[in-house]
N, C-alpha and C positions, 0 to 999 in steps of 0.2 A: 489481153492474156496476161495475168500473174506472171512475174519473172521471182526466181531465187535471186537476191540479192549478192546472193557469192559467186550466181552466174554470171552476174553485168563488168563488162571490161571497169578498168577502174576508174577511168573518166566517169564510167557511171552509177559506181559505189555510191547510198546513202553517206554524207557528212553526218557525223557524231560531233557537232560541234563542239561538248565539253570533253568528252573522252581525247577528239583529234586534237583539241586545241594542247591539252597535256598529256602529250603522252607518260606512258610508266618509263622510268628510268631503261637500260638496258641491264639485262644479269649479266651478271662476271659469268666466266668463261665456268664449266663443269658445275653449277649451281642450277638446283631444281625450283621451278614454283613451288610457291607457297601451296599446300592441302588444305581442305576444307575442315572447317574448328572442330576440336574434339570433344563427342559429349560426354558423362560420365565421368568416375572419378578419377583423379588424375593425385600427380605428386604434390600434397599437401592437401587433398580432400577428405573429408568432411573439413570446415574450415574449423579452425580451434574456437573451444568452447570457453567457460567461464572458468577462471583457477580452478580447481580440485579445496575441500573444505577437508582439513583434518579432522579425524574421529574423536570423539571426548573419550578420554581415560576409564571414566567410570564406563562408557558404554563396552571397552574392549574386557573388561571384569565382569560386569552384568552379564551379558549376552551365555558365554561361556556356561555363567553359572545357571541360567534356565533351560540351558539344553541337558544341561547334568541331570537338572529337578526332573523332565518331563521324560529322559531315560531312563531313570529311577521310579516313575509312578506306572510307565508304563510294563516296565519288568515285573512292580507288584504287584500288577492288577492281572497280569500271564498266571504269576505265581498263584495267587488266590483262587482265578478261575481254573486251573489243573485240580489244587485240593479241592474244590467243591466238587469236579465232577469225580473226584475218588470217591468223595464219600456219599456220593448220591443214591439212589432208589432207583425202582421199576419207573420209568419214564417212558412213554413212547418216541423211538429215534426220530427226532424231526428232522428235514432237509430243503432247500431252499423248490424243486419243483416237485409236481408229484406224475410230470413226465420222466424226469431225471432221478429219482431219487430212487432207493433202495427198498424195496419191498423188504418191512425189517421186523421183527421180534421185537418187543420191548427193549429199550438200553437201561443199563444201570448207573450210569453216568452222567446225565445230563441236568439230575434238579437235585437239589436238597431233599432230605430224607424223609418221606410222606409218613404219617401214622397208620396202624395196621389198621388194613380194611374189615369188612366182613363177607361173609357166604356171598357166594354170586344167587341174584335173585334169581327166582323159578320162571321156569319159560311158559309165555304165555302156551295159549292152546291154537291150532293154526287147523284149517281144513283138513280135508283127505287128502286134497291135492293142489298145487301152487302155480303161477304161473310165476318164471324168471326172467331177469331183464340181466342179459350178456353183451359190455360195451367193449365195440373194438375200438384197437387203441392206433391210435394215427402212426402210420408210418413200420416199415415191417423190422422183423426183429428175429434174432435166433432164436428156436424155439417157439415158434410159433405155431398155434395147437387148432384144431375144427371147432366151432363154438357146440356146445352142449347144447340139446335138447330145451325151450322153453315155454312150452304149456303141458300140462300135467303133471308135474314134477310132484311125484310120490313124496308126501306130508306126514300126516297124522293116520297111519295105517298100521296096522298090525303086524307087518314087516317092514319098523321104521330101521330097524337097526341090523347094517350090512356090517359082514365081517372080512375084513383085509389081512393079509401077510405082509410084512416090507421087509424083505432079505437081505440083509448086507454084509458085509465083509466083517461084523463084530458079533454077529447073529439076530436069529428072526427077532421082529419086534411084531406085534400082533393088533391091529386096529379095530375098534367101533365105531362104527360112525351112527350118527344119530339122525336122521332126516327130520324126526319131530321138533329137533331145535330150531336148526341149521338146513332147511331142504335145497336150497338153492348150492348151498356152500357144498355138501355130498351129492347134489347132482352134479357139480362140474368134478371134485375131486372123482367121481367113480367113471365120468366122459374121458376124462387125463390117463386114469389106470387102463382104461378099453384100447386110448389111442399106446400104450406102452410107454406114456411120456414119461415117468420118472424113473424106466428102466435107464440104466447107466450113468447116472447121476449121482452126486454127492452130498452130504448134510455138512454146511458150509462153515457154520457158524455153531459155540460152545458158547454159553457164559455160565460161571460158577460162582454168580458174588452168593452172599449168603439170602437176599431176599431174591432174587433170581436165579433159576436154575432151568433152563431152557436148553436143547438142541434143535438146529433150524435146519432143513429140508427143502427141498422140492424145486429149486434154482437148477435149470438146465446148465446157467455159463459156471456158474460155482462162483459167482461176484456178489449178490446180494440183489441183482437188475434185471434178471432176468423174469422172465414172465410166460405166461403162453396168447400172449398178442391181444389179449381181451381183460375186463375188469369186472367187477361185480359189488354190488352194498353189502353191507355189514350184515349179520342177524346175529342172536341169540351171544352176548347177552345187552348188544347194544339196541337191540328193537325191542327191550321191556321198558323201557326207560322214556314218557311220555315230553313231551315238550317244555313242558313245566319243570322235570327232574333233572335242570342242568347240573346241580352242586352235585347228586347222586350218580348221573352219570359220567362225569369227571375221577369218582372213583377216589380213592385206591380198594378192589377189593381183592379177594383170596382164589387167585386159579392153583385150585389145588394140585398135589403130585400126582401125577396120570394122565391131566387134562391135554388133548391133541385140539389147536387153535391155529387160526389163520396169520400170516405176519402181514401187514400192510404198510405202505407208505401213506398214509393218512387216511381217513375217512373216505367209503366208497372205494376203495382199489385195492382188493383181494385180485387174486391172483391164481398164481401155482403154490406158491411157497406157502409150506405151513412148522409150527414149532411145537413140538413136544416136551411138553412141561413133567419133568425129573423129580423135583421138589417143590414146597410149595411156594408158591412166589406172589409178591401184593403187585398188581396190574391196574390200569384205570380198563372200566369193562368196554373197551374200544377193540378187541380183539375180539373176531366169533368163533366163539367155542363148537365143534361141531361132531365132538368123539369123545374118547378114550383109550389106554392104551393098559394091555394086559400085564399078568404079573414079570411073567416072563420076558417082556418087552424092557419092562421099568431093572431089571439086572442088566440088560445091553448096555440101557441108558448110564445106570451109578458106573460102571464098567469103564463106558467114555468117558463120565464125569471124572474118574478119579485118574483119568491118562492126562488131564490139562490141557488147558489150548495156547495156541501160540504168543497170545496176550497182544496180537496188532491194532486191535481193537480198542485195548486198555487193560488196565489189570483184570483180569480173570474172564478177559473179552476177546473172541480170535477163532479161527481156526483148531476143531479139535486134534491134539495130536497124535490120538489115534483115529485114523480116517475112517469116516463113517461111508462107502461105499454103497450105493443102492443099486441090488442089480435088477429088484423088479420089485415093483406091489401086485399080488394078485388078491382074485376074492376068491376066499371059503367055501 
């Protein structure tokens, strides 16, 4: 049987020959053993390194002086990119996604100053009737609308052109829409009017540079993001323009004063939001045109124009400051 060795009397204690033979001193009287070593850093750790090397004279002058140089080029390169986007043109607003971005009008800010365009070319000839492709857009959102109808979508028919009211707080402004251009684009706008979506809504956005003269529309949140939960392609006047006509359809050409146009965040993603062109303004034909707007409309419009917008945008880019209120679009 095992015994514990701390159990055996001491006559029958194992001998530690070298431990017994030396024992450890005895402690002084109130003195603790020793603890086991410490690891980690302690007083004087890390241990000292190599001297410290003095800095050269010329480097403490140098240094100083290219931090100057590179805050100096980079102020002028701020400054130079403000003035260009003052004096720029009709340019499509671009934005980093076209999840994220702004369903937007044309900017007048963002490129140097394009040469005047010409007439928008004539629209091709389409069926009697179309079929539409309505893409929902991931993930839900305010304002978010029923998808529109997508086969049969009335075209090239003898009642191509429906007539709209859109009432607002500045007074009536009067719509055409054209299904022979644009059928897909007036079929969701006239699905949106059914569902009452742009009753109580606001026109968001004003710009007044001299080649653009736009009021924009049809945004439920009144941000520029808003949408009714689904997307749609381009038509009329970017579906004239074949594969081959990239340099033409790059554009700049003439949406004339009257013309009623989709705003999009890039190619494919129509929407709700649409802009009503006041005067005439040089556009690349990436916007589908899909109406008109009557006589009576176009005096609301110079009426807003001449109230100014808030300019948060940019000079003559913003919020109009007489709010353009929608309390409903009906049809004629």
């Amino acid at each position: 049987m095992n015994q514990d060795p701390a159990g055996m009397p001491p006559q029958q204690q194992p001998v530690h020959s070298a431990r017994d033979a030396y024992p450890a001193p005895p402690l002084p009287p109130g003195a603790y053993p020793p603890g086991p070593p410490v690891y980690g850093p302690g007083p004087g750790y890390p241990p000292p390194g190599p001297p410290r090397r003095s800095v050269p004279k010329w480097l403490l002058v140098a240094i100083p002086a290219v931090v100057v140089a590179l805050v100096v080029l980079v102020v002028a390169a701020v400054v130079y990119s403000k003035k260009s986007e003052e004096s720029g043109t009709a340019l499509p607003m671009t934005t980093s996604a076209a999840a994220s971005a702004p369903e937007s009008a044309p900017d007048s800010t963002t490129a140097p100053a394009a040469p005047a365009g010409g007439a928008l070319p004539a629209p091709g000839t389409k069926p009697a009737a179309v079929s539409c492709v309505y893409r929902t857009k991931a993930g839900a959102q305010q304002g978010q609308a029923q998808l529109p109808k997508t086969d049969g979508v009335p075209a090239n028919t003898s009642s191509s052109v429906t007539q709209y009211v859109m009432a607002t707080g500045q007074g009536s402004v009067g719509l055409s829409l054209n299904s022979a251009e644009s059928p897909c684009t007036v079929n969701s706008f006239s699905s949106l009017v059914a569902q009452h979506y742009f009753d109580g809504t606001h026109c968001h956005r004003l710009t007044t540079a001299d080649d653009l003269k736009v009021l924009q529309c049809g945004d439920p949140t009144g941000t520029g993001m808003g949408g009714p939960g689904y997307e749609f392609d381009d038509e009329y006047p970017t579906d004239t323009f074949g594969s081959t006509d990239a340099a033409a359809a790059s554009g700049p050409v003439l949406y004339p004063r009257g013309t009623l146009a989709m705003a999009n965040a890039g190619p494919g993603t129509n929407g709700s939001q649409f802009f009503l062109v006041y005067g005439d303004s040089q556009l690349p034909p990436s916007y589908t045109v899909f109406g008109t707007i009557d006589t009576a409309g176009l005096a609301v419009l110079d009426k807003v124009a001449a109230g100014g917008t808030d300019e948060k945008m940019g000079p003559g880019d913003g919020g109009p400051k007489l709010p353009v209120d929608v309390s409903s679009i009906q049809a004629q």
